[in-house]
C-alpha positions as CSV (number, residue, x, y, z in Angstrom):
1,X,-34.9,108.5,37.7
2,X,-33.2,105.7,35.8
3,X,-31.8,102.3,36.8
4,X,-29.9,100.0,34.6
5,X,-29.2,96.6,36.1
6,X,-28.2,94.3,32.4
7,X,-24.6,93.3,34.3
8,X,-26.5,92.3,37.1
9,X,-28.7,89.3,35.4
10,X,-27.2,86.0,36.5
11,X,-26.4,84.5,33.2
12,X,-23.5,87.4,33.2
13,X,-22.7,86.5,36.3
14,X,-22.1,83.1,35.7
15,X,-20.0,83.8,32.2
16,X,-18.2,86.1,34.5
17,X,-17.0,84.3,36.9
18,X,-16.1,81.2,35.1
19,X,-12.6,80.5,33.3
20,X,-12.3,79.5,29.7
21,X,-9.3,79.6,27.9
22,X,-6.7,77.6,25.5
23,X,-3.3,76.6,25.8
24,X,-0.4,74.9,23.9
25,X,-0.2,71.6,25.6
26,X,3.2,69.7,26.3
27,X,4.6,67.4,28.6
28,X,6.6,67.5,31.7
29,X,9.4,66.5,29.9
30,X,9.5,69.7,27.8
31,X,9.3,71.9,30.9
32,X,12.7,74.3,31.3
33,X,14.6,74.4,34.1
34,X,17.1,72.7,35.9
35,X,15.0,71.0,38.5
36,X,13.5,67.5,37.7
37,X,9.9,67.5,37.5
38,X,9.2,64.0,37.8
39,X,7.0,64.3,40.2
40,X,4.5,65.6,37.9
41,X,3.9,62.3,36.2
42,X,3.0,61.0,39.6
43,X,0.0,62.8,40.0
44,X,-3.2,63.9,38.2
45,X,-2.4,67.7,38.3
46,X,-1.2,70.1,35.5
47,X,1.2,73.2,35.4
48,X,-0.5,76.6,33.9
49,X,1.3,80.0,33.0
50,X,1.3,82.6,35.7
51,X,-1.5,84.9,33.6
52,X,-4.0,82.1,34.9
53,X,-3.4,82.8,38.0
54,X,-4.2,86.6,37.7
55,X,-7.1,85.8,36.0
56,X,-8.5,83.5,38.4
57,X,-8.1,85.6,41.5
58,X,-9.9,88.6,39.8
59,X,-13.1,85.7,39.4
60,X,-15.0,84.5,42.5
61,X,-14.2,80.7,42.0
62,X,-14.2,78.5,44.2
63,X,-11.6,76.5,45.8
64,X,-10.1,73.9,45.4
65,X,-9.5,75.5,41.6
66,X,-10.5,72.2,39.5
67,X,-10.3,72.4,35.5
68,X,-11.9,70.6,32.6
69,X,-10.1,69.3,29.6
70,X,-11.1,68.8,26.3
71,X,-9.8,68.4,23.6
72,X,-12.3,69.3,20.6
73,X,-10.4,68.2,17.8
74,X,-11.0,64.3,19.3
75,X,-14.2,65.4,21.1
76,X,-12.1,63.4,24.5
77,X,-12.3,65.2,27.7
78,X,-11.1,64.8,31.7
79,X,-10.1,66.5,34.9
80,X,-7.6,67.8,36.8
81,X,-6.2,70.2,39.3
82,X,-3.4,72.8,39.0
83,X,-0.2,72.2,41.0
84,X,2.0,75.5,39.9
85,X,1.5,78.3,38.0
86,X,5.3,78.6,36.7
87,X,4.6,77.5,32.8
88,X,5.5,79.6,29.7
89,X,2.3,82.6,28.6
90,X,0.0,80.4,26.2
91,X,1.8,77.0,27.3
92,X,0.8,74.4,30.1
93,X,2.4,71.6,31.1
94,X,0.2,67.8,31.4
95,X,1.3,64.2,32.1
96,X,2.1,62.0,29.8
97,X,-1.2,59.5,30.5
98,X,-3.2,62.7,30.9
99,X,-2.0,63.6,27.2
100,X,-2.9,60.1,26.0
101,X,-6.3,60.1,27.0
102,X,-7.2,63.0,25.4
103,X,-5.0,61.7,22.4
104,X,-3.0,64.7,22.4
105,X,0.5,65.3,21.0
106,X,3.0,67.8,21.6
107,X,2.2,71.3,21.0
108,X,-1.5,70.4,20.3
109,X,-4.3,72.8,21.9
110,X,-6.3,72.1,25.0
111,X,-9.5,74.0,26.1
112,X,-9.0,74.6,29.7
113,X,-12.4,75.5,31.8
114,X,-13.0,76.0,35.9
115,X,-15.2,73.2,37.1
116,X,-17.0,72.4,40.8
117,X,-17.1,68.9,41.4
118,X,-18.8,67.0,43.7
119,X,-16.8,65.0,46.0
120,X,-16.5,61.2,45.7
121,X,-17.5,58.3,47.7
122,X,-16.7,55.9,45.6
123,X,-14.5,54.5,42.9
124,X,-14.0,51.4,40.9
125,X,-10.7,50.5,39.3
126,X,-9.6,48.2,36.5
127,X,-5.6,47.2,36.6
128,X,-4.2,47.2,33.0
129,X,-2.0,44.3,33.8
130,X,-2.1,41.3,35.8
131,X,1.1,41.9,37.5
132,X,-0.7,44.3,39.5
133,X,-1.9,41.6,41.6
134,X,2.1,40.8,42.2
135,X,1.2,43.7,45.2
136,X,1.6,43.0,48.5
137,X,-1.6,45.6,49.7
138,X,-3.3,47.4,46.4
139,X,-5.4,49.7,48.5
140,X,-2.5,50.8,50.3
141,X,-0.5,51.8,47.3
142,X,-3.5,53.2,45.5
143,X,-4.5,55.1,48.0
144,X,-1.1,56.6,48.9
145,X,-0.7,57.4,45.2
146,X,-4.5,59.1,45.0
147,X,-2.7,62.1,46.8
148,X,-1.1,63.3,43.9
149,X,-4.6,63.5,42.5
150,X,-7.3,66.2,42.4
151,X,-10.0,64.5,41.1
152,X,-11.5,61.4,39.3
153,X,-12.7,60.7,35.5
154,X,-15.0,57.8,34.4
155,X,-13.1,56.1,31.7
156,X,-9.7,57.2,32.0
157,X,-6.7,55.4,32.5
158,X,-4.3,57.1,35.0
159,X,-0.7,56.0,35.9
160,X,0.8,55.3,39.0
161,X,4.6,54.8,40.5
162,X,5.2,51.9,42.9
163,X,8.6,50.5,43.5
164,X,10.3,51.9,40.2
165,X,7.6,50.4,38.3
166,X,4.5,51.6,36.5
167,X,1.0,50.9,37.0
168,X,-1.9,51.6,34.7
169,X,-5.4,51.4,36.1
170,X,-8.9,52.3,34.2
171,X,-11.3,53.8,36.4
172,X,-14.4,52.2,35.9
173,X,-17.0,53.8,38.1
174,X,-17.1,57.1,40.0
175,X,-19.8,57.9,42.6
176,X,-21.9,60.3,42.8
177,X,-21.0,61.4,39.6
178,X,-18.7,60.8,36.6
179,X,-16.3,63.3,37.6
180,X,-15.9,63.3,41.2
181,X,-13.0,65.3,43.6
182,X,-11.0,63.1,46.0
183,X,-9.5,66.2,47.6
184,X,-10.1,65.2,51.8
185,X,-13.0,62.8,50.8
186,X,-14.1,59.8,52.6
187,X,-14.0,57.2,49.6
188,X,-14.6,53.4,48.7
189,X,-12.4,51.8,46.4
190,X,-13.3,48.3,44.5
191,X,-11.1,46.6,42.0
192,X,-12.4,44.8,39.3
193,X,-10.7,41.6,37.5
194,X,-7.4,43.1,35.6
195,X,-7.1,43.0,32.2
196,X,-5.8,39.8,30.8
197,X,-6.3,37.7,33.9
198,X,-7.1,34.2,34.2
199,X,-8.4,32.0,37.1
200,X,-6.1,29.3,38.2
201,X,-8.2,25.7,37.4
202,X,-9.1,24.0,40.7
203,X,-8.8,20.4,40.6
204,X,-11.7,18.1,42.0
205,X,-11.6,17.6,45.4
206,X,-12.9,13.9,45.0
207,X,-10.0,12.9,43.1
208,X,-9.9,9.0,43.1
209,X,-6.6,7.6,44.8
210,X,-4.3,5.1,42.6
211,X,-4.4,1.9,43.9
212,X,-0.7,1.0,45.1
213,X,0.2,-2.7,43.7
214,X,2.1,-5.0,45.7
215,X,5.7,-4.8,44.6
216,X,8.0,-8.0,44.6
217,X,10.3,-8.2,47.2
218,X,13.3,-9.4,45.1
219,X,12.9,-5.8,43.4
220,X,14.0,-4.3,46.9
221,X,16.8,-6.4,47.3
222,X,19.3,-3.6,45.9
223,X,17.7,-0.6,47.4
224,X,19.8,0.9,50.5
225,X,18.5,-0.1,54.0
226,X,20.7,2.9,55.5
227,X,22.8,2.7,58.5
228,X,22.3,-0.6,60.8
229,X,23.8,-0.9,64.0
230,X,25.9,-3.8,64.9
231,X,26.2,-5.7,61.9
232,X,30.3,-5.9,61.4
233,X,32.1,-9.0,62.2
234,X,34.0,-9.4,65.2
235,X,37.8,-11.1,65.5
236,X,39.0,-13.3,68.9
237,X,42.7,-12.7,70.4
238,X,42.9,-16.0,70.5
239,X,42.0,-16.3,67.0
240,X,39.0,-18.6,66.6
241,X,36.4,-17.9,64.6
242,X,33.4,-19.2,66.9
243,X,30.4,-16.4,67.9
244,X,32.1,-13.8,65.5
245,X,28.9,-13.8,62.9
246,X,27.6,-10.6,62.6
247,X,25.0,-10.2,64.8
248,X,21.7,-9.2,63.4
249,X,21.9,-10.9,60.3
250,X,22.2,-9.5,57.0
251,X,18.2,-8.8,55.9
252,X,17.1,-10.6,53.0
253,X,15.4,-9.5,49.9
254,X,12.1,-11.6,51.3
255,X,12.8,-9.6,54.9
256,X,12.4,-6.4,53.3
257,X,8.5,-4.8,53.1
258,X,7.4,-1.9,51.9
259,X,5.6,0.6,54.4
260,X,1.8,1.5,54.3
261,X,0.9,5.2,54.8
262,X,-1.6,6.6,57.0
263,X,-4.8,7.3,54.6
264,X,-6.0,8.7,58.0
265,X,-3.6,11.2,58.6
266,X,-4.7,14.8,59.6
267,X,-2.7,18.0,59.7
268,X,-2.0,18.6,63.3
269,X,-2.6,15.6,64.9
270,X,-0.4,13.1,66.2
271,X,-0.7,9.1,65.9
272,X,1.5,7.1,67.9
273,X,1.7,3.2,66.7
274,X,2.7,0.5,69.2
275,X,3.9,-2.8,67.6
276,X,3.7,-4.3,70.9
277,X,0.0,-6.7,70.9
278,X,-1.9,-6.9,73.8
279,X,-1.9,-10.4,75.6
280,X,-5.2,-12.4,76.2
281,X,-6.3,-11.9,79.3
282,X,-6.1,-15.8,81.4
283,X,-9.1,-17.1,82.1
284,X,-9.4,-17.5,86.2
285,X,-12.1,-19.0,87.8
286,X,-14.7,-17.2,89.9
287,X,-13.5,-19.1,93.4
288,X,-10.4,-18.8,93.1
289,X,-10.4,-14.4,92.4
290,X,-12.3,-14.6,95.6
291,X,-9.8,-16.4,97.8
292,X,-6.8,-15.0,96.2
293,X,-7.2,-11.5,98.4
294,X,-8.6,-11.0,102.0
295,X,-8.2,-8.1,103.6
296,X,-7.0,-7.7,107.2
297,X,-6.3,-11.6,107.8
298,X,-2.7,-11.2,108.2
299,X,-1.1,-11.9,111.7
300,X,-0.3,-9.0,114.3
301,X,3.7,-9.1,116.2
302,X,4.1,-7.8,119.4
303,X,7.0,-7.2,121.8
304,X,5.2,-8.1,124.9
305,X,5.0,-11.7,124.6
306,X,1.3,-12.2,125.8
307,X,-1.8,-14.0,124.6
308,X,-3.9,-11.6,121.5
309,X,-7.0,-10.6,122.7
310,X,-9.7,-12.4,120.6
């Protein structure tokens, strides 16, 4: 009896189950139809024909399906997921940032292979531009924009869409590996410094106060004193002119000083000044504080008029 077991080695195996093919790359842009495909550029996923599809449910891969791109001609490569399988035969459909880091133009061929990555649990990212900052919560527009995406690429730069605006972001570091899946993954995200951006100077705390110079008082002789209450003249029915000065007097230019601010003042406490000065206490002699007061040596009344009892 004979036995031939050659397709059984697992080297065939592997080559068996694995998808390789290439494809005519464009971007969403080109893609036919009358529906607007925007969303595609939101996300890190890519549109293959339906012939994929038949092909990779004849293979045992597993799922989620995640591919590898490269293109050879530039020696660049990343990664990706599949979102439809709805492009032309020998066509798929990329977006645009996906296309510029593998420095592909349109129409120019892309190997496409089936991948297992590991899954992340951690992730670094680099903003392009310092108006990402501008951001009220990064992490929560990262992270709401990561959903689009199947997976992570050290060194790419990948696009996101927040309030009509674009924002690019270099990832920097992937953990466990360089190409890691985010698909229902528990992950860390970091930012690092973005691209361009300075740090505002800090002045010295210790600065050393101006010293204010006395100003002349003639020089505050024009200034505005505001509004002063009772200071018209007055007129007399029986017109004389006595007692009808305006009463207070006009300020003069020596009258007027200038205030002195509170060097002491702290942010949420409250000083209240009294002008009023304490008077000196008078100087009473020690006899005399003793006699002033004696308790109980006032006299009694009573309505029965009889002698007190001692």
């Amino acid at each position: 009896m004979f036995s031939f077991h050659m397709f059984d080695h697992p080297i065939s195996r592997g080559f068996q189950n694995r998808f390789s093919t290439q494809y005519r790359c464009y971007s969403v842009s080109m893609l036919a139809g009358p529906n607007d495909r925007s969303d595609v550029e939101k996300g890190g996923k890519i549109i293959m024909p339906p012939s994929a599809l038949d092909q990779l449910s004849r293979l045992n891969i597993t799922y989620p399906m995640l591919f590898k791109l490269t293109n050879k001609n530039s020696d660049r490569m990343t990664h990706c997921g599949v979102l439809e399988f709805v492009a032309d035969e020998g066509i798929c459909y990329l977006p645009h940032w996906m296309m510029q880091n593998l420095l592909l133009e349109e129409g120019g061929l892309v190997q496409v292979e089936s991948v297992n990555l590991m899954v992340a649990t951690y992730s670094k990212f680099q903003p392009q531009s310092p108006d990402f900052l501008d951001i009220t919560n990064p992490k929560a527009v990262l992270e709401n924009a990561l959903r689009n995406f199947a997976c992570l690429t050290t060194g790419d730069v990948i696009a996101i869409n927040y309030n009509e605006k674009i924002y690019e972001l270099r990832v920097m570091e992937t953990k466990p590996d360089k190409a890691v899946s985010i698909i229902e993954c528990d992950m860390n995200v970091d930012f690092d410094a973005p691209l361009g951006y300075k740090e505002p100077e800090r002045r010295s705390q210790h600065q050393e106060e101006p010293d204010e110079e006395e100003g002349d008082p003639s020089s505050y002789a024009d200034m505005d004193t505001g509004f002063r209450a009772f200071t018209g003249s007055g007129n007399r029915l029986d017109g004389k002119t006595k007692g009808i000065e305006p009463s207070p007097a006009p300020l003069a230019a020596s009258d007027i000083k200038r205030g002195i601010p509170n060097y002491e003042f702290k942010v949420g406490r409250i000083t209240f000044l009294r002008n009023s000065r304490p008077q000196p206490r008078k100087i009473v002699d020690d006899d005399d504080s003793i006699n002033r007061f004696i308790a109980f040596s006032g006299e009694g009344q009573s309505l029965r008029k009889k002698g007190r009892k001692p």
